[in-house]
C-alpha positions in Angstrom: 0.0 0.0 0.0 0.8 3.4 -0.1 -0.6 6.7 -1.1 -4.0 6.1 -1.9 -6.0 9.9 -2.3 -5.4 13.1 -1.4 -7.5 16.5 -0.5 -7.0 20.1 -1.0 -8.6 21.8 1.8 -9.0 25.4 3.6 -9.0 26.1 7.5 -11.1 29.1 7.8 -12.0 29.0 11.6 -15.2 31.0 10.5 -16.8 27.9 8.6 -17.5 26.2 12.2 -20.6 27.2 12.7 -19.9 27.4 16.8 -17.4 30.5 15.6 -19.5 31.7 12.5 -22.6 32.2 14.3 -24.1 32.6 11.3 -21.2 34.1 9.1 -20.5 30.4 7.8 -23.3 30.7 5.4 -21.4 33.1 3.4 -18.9 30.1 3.1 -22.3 27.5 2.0 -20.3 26.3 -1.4 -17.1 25.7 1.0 -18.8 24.1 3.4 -20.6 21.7 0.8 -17.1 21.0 -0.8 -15.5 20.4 2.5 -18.0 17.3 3.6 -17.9 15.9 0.1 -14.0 16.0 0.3 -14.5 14.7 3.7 -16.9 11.9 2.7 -14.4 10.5 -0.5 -11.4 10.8 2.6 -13.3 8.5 4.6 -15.1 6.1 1.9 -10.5 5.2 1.1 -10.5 3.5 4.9 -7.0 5.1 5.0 -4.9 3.6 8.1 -2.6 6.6 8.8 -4.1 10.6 7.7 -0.8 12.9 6.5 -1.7 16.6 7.3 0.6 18.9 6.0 -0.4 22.4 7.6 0.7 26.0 7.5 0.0 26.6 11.2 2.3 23.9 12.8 5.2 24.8 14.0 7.4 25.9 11.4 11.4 26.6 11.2 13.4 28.6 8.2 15.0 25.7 7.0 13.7 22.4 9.0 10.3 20.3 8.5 9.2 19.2 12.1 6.8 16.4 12.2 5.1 16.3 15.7 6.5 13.1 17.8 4.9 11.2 20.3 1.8 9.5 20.8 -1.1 12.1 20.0 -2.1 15.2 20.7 -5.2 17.6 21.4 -6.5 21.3 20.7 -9.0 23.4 21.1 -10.9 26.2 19.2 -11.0 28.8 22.5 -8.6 31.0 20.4 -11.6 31.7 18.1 -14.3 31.6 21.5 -15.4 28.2 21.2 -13.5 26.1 24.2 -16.0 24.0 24.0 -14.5 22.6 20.4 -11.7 20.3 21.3 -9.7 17.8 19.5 -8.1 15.2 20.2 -6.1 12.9 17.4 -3.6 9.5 17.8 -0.4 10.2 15.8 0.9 7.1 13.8 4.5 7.6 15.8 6.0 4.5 13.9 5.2 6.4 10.4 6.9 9.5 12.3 9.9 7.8 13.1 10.5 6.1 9.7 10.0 9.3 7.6 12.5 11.1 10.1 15.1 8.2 9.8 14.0 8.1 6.0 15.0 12.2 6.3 18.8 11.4 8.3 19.8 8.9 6.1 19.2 11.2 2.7 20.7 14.3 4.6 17.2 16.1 4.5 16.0 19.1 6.7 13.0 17.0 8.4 12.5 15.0 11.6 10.7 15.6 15.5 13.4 17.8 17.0 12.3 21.0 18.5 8.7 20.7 19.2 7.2 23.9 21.1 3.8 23.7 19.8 2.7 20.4 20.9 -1.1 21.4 21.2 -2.9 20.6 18.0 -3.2 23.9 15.1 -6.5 25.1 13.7 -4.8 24.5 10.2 -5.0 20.6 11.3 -8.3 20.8 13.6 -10.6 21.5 10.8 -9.9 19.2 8.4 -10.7 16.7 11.5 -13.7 18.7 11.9 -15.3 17.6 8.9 -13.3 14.0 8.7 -14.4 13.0 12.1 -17.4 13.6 10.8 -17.5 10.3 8.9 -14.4 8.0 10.1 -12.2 8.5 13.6 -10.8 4.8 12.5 -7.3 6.5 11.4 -4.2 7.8 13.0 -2.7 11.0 12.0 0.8 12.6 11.1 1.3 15.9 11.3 3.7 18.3 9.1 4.7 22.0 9.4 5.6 23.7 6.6 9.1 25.1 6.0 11.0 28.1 4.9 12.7 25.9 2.3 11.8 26.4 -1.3 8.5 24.6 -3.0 10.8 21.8 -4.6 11.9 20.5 -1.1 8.2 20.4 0.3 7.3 18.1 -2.9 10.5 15.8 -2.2 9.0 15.6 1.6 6.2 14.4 0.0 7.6 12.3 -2.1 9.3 11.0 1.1 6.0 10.4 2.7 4.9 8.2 -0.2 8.6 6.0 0.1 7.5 5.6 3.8 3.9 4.6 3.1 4.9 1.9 1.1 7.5 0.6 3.4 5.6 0.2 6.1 2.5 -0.9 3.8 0.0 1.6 4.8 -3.4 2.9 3.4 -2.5 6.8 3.4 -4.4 9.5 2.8 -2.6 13.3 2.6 -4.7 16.3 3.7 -3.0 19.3 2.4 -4.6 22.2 4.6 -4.0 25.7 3.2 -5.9 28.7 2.4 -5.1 30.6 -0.9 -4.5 34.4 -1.3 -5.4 36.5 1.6 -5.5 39.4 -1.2 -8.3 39.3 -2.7 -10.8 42.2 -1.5 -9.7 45.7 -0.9 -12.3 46.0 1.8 -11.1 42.3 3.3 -9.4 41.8 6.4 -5.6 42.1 4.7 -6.3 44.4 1.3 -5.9 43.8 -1.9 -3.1 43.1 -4.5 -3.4 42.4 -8.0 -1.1 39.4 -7.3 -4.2 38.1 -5.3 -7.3 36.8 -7.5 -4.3 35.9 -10.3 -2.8 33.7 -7.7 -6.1 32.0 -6.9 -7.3 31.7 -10.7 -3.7 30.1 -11.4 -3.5 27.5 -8.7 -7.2 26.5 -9.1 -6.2 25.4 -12.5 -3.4 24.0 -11.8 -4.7 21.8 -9.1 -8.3 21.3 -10.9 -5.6 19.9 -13.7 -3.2 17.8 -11.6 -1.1 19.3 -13.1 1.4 18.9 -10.0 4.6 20.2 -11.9 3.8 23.6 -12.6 3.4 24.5 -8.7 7.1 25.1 -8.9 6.7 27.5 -11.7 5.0 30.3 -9.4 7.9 32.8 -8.7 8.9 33.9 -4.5 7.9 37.3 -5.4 4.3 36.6 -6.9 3.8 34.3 -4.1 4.4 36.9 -1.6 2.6 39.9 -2.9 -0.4 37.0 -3.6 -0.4 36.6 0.9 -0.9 33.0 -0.4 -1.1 30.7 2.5 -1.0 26.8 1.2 1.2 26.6 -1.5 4.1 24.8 0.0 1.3 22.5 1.7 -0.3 21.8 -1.5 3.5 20.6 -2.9 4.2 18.6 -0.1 0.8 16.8 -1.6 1.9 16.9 -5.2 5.1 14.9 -3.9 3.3 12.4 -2.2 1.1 11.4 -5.4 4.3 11.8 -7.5 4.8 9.2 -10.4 0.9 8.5 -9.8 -1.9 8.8 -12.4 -4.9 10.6 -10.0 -8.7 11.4 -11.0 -9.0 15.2 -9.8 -12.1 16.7 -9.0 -12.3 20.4 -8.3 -15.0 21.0 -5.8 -15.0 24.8 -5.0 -13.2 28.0 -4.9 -14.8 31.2 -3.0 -13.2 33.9 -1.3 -16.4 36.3 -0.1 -14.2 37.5 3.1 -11.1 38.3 0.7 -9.5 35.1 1.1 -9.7 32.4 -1.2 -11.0 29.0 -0.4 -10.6 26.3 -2.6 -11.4 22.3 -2.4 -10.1 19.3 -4.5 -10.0 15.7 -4.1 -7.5 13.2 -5.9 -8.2 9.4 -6.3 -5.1 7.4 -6.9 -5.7 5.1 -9.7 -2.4 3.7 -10.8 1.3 3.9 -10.8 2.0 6.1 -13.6 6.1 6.4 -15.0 5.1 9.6 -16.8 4.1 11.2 -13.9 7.7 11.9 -12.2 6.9 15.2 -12.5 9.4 16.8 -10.1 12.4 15.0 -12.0 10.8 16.1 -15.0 10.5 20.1 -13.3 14.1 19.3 -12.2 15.5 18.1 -15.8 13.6 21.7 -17.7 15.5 24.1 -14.3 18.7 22.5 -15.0 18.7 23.1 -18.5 17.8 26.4 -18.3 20.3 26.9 -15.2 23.3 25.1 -17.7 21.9 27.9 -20.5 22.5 30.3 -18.5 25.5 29.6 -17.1 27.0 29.1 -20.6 26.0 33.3 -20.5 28.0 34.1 -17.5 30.3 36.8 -17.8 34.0 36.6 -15.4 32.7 38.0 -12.5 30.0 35.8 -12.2 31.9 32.7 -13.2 34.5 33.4 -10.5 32.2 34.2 -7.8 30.8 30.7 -8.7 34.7 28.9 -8.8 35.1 30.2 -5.3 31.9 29.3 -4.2 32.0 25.7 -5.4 35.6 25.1 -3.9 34.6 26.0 -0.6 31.5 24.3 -0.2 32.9 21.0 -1.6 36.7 21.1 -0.5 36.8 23.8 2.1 39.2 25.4 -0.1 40.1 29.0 -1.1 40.6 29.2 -4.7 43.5 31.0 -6.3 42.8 33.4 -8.7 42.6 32.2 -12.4 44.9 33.9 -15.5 43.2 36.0 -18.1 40.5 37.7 -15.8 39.9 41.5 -16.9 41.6 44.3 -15.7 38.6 46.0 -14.2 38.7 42.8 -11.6 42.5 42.5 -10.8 43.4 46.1 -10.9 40.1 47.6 -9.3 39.1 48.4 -5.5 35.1 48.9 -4.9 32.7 46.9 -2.7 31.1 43.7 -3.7 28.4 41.8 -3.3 27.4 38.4 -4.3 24.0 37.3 -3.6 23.3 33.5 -4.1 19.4 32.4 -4.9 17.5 29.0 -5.2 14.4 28.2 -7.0 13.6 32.2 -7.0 14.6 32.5 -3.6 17.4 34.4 -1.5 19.9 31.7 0.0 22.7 33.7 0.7 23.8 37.4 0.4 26.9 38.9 1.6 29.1 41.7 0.7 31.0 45.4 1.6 30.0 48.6 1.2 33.9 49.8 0.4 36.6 47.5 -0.6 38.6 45.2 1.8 40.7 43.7 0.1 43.5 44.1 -2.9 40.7 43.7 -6.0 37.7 43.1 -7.0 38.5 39.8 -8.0 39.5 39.1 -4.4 36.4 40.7 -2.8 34.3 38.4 -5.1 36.0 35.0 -3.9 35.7 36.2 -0.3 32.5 37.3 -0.6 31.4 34.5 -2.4 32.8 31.8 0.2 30.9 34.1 3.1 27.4 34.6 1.1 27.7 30.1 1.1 28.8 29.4 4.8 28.5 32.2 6.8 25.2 34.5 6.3 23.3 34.1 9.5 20.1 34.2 8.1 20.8 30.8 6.0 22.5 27.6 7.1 25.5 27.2 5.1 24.8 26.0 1.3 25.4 22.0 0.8 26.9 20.4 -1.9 23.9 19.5 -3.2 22.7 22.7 -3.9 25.1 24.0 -6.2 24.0 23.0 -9.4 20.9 25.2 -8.8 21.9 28.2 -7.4 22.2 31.5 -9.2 24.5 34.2 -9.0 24.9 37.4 -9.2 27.3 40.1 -8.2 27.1 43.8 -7.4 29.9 45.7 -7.9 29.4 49.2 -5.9 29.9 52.6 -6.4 31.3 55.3 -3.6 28.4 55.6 -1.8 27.5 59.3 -1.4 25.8 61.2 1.2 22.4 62.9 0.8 20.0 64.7 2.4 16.8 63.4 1.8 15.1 60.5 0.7 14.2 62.7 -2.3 17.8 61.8 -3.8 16.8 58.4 -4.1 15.6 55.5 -6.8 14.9 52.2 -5.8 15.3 51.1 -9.6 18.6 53.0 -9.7 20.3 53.2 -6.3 20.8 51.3 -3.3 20.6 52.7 0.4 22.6 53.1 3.5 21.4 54.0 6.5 23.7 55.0 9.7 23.0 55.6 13.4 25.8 55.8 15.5 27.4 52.3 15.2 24.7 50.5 13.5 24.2 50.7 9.6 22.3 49.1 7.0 22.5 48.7 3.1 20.3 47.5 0.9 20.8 46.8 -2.9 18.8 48.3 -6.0 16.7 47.5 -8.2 15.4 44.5 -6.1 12.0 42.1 -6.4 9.4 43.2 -4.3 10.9 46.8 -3.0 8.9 48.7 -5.2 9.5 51.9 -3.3 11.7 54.7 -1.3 9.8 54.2 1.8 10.0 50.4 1.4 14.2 50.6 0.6 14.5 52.6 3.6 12.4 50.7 5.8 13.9 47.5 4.6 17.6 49.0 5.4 16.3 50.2 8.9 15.4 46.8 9.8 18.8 45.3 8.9 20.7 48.1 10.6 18.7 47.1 14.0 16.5 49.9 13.8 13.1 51.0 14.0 11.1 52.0 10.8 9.9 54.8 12.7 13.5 55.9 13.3 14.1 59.8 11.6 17.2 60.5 13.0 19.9 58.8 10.8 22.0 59.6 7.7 21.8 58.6 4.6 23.5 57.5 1.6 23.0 56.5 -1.7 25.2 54.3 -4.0 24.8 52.4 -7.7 26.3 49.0 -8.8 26.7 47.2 -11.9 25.4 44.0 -11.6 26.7 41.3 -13.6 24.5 38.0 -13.8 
């Protein structure tokens, strides 16, 4: 056995009609969704439920999967105590998938638990589920900072341990769409929103599991979307399976969208590795455009691929131009994966006897030594991309009027704390937001007014 169905599901605590109080009504084609999706859960007998959800504790770069032997909740939160959960975990599933995890060298496992009590992102899926089958024990995911692609290999893990310990499983992927949808709803609007919601429903009406990894970090972010990472932690586990979709609903009246699906396994399908497929298309458009590199990108590459695999600092290569090896400025080289920041390090004015060396050094520190990340792995470094900004003097000015976010990058200083922040950026669409941004990096508050300020341009070479 293995993998057997899957749902797409929302958590709106307002669909209960104990928090409603009458509100739910609004939500009637959810609702009606949500017990059909609950009634084709039940009707697959599964032995162990998989609930990948948003509001589980979550870590930057870790999946936790809750350990022990269960676990309960309640809804008093959204003022209804009186709504209380209680579910079995399936802790020998738990422990395989985390040794599964060790023994590949991937982020998952059930260190650090702090949020033992069950999450409304899990509690309402039982809701409706309970509803119709408690013969079931459950497994419960958080979501990650990691990138889409990992969340689908997690999945794609869950399946490997499904079948190993020949269980009936059923994934619930719990998730809300964009929370951008109305301008008079609780969190605004952004274009980004109803495009998000139109795009995924398609996609997951479709099965079309692959081109989840296609939404860019930036679109995703201005879109508030809440599931997506949950609903490709679901795509992995049906991975290399051939699935009848059913798209039950999508509404959003409270400016968050709200969508339902179900998925019946039906066979093993070859032609439906669709992550090694995704994986084959990014690394031939990563090898395209490395073949476009220019020297300072292919160098900040070299010394970033030396030290993560060998530890070692590379010597500078013959033939590089004379704007690298007989220049000083300020570099930085700024690492991404799958469309998403991994690593960013650099200095405002030179350190060091070139630019060729401030690449390499940068380089190393933007792989093994940004706080923010944990160090790159070897494993990584086929899809990374890089770029590198090489600085201008930065120049003082008086106002914010001086600046561009398009054209120059900011500094701001306060006594002994300062913060920079690059041009021509995704998703820093304005002054206010640069600043802001730089503020926060420098250890300052965005209200802050008394600080200096200075402006700076790069040439960026990708």
């Amino acid at each position: 056995m293995s993998v057997v169905g899957a749902i797409m599901v929302p958590h709106p605590p307002i669909l209960l009609p104990e928090i409603g109080r009458g509100e739910e009504k609004k939500l009637a084609a959810s609702d009606a969704a949500y017990r059909r999706a609950a009634a084709f859960a039940a009707s697959l007998n599964p032995d162990t439920i998989v609930i990948s959800s948003p509001h589980a504790l979550m870590y930057a770069d870790y999946f936790h999967v809750s350990p022990g032997d269960g676990a309960q909740g309640d809804m008093g939160r959204f003022r209804a105590p009186q709504l209380r959960f209680q579910a079995s975990y399936d802790a020998v599933f738990s422990s395989e998938l985390s040794a599964l995890a060790e023994k590949e060298g991937f982020p998952a496992g059930t260190l650090g638990e702090r949020m033992p009590e069950l999450d409304h992102g899990t509690m309402i899926p039982l809701y409706y589920i309970g509803r119709f089958s408690k013969s079931f024990r459950l497994v419960r995911v958080g979501l990650s900072g990691l990138p889409p692609a990992d969340h689908y290999r997690l999945g794609e893990m869950i399946a490997e341990t499904a079948e190993k310990l020949d269980r009936r499983v059923l994934f619930v992927a719990s998730g809300d769409l964009s929370h951008k949808l109305l301008a008079e709803g609780p969190y605004g609007f952004a274009a980004e929103g109803p495009a998000y919601d139109e795009r995924v429903m398609d996609v997951m009406g479709r099965a079309a599991f692959d081109e989840l990894l296609d939404f860019d970090e930036s679109f995703l972010d201005k879109a508030a979307e809440c599931g997506h990472r949950s609903f490709c932690m679901m795509a992995g586990a049906l991975d290399g399976k051939r699935v009848d979709a059913e798209r039950l609903s999508h509404e959003g009246p409270f400016g968050v969208g709200y969508g339902v699906c179900t998925y019946r396994v039906v066979c093993g399908d070859p032609e439906r590795r669709l992550l090694k497929k995704w994986q084959a298309r990014k690394k031939k458009a990563l090898d395209e455009a490395r073949r476009r590199e220019d020297p300072w990108v292919r160098l900040a590459r070299a010394g970033t691929e030396a030290w993560v695999r060998e530890r070692r600092r590379i010597e500078l290569p013959e033939g590089l131009p004379a704007e690298m090896t007989g220049k000083r400025a300020g570099v930085f080289v700024s690492l991404h994966k799958d469309g998403r920041l991994r690593g960013c390090i650099g200095t405002i004015r030179p350190a060091r006897r070139s630019v060729a060396e401030e690449i390499v050094e940068n380089a190393i520190s933007a792989a093994s030594r940004d706080p923010r990340f944990s160090p790159v792995r070897a494993d990584e470094l086929d899809a990374l991309e890089i770029s590198v900004d090489v600085l201008d003097a930065p120049e003082r000015i008086s106002s914010k009027a001086g600046l561009d976010v398009r054209r120059y990058g900011v500094i701001v200083t306060k006594g002994g704390k300062r913060g920079l922040l690059l041009p021509n950026l995704d998703g820093v669409d304005t002054v206010d937001n640069q600043i802001a941004i730089a503020l926060r990096k420098a250890g300052l508050s965005e209200r802050e007014t008394d600080y200096e300020l200075e402006r700076f341009e790069v040439v960026r070479h990708v």
